[in-house]
N, C-alpha and C positions, 0 to 999 in steps of 0.2 A: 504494500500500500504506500500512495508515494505522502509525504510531507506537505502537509499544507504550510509552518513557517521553519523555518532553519533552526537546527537543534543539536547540541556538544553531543558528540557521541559518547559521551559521558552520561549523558541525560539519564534518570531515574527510569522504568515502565511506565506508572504514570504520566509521568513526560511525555514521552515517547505517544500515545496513545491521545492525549490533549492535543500533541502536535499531529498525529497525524487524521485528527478531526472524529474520532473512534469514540472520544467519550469530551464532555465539558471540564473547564476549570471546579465547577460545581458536584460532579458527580465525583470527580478526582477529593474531592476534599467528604464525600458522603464516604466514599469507598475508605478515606484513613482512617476516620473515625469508626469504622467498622473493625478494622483490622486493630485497631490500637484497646478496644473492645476487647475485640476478642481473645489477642495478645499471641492467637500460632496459627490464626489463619491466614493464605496466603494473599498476597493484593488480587493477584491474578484472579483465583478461586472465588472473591470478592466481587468481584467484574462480572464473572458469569453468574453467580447466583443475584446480584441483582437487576441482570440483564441489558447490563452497560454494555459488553462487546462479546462475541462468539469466540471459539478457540481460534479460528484463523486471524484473527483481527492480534488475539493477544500472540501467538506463535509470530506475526509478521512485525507485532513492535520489537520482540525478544531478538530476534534477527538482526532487527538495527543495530541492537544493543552489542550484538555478534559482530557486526558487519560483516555479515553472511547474510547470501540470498534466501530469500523465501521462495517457496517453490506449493502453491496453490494445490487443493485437492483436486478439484479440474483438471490441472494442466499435469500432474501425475497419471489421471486418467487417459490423458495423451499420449501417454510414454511411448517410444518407440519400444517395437519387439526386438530389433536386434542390440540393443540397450540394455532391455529388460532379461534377456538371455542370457548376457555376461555373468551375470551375478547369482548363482543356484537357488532354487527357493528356500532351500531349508536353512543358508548362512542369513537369506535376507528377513527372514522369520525371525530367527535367534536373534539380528542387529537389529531391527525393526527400520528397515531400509528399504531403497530399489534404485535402480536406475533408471532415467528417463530420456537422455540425451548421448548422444556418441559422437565421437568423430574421429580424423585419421590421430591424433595425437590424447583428444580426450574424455574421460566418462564422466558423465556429470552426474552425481547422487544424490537423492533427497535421502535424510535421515532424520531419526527420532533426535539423534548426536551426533552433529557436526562436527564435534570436537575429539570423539572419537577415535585416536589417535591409530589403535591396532585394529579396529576394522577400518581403518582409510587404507594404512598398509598390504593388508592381507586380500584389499579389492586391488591395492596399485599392483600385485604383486600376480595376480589372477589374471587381469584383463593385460598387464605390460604397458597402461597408459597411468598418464597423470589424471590424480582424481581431483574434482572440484564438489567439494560438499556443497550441500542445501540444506537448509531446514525448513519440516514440514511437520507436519501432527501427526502423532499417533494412530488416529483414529486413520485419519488417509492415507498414512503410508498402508494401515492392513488393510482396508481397501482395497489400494491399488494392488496390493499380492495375490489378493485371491481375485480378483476380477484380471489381471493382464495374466498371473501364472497360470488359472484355470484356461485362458482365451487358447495359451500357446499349448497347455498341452491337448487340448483339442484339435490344435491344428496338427499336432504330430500324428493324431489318429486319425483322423482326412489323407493325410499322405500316407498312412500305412493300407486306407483301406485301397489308395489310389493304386499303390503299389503291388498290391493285393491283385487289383483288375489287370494289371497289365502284365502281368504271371499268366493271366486265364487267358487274356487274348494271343499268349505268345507259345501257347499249351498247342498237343495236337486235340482236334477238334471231333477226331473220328473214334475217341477213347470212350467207352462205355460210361452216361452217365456224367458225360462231362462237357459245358455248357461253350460253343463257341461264341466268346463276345464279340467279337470281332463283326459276327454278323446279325450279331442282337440288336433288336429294339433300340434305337438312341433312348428315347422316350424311359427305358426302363433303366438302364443305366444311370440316369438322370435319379429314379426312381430311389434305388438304390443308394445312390451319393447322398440323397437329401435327410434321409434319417439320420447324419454322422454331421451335418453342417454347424457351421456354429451360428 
């Protein structure tokens, strides 16, 4: 979220959240006197239960505070698959991470912890590029894992079943019991593929 007036990156959350137009000078001072109440509740926690700002709102001031990029639940939903693939599901599960962006030198990562020093490593050291953290929410990063990892390994079963059919069509035809695709039905084929689609 960009800054409505200019702000030390020094700036408090509060701060941060006033500047970037998320909550008033006024709610900012409702919310301390809550916290100063309550004495271990957190400001953040504060925010959403009086329904001053949503998790992405308060993850994109934290960011600033980072000066690390925020990386949207949305635009995680965007991820590229060949991104998305670098990184196995089950390390991205255990980090609470994903990839979303590649290119020939870099992987770009939304994580739960950007700061994350031995899973930055253990990705720069998998993929052999330089990694560029993110930070994003929790909620979104699991999101995105079970909605792009379930997408891909669907797609690995489409090309198994694909690869499956062109076994049949490269079969002899005149074997007992055994179906020439080659001169099947398109229509049925079609037929076939479409139960496996994603």
């Amino acid at each position: 979220m960009e800054l409505k007036k200019e702000i030390s990156p020094f700036a408090k959350l509060g701060e941060v959240l006033v500047a970037q137009g998320t909550i008033t000078d006024t709610q900012l001072q409702k919310a301390l006197s809550e916290q100063k109440f309550s004495g271990t509740e957190r400001l953040g926690d504060i925010m959403l239960r009086l329904g001053y700002a949503v998790e992405e709102q308060l993850f994109s001031a934290v960011a600033h505070q980072m000066s690390t990029p925020f990386i949207t639940n949305d635009k995680m939903l965007e991820a590229k698959e060949e991104a998305v693939r670098v990184i196995p599901e089950a390390f991205a599960r255990q980090n609470t991470l994903i990839a979303y962006a590649i290119d020939d030198k870099k992987l770009y990562v939304a994580m739960a912890d950007p700061e994350d020093i031995i899973a930055i490593d253990n990705i720069r050291k998998l993929s052999e590029k330089t990694i560029v953290p993110a930070l994003a929410t929790q909620s979104g990063i699991k999101q995105a894992i079970e909605q792009l990892y379930v997408r891909i390994r669907k797609a690995g079963e489409v090309q198994d079943v694909i690869g499956t059919l062109q076994i049949f069509t490269e079969s002899d035809s005149d074997e007992d019991g055994m179906v020439d695709m080659t001169k099947a039905d398109t229509s049925i084929k079609m037929r076939r593929l479409s139960s496996w689609s994603i």
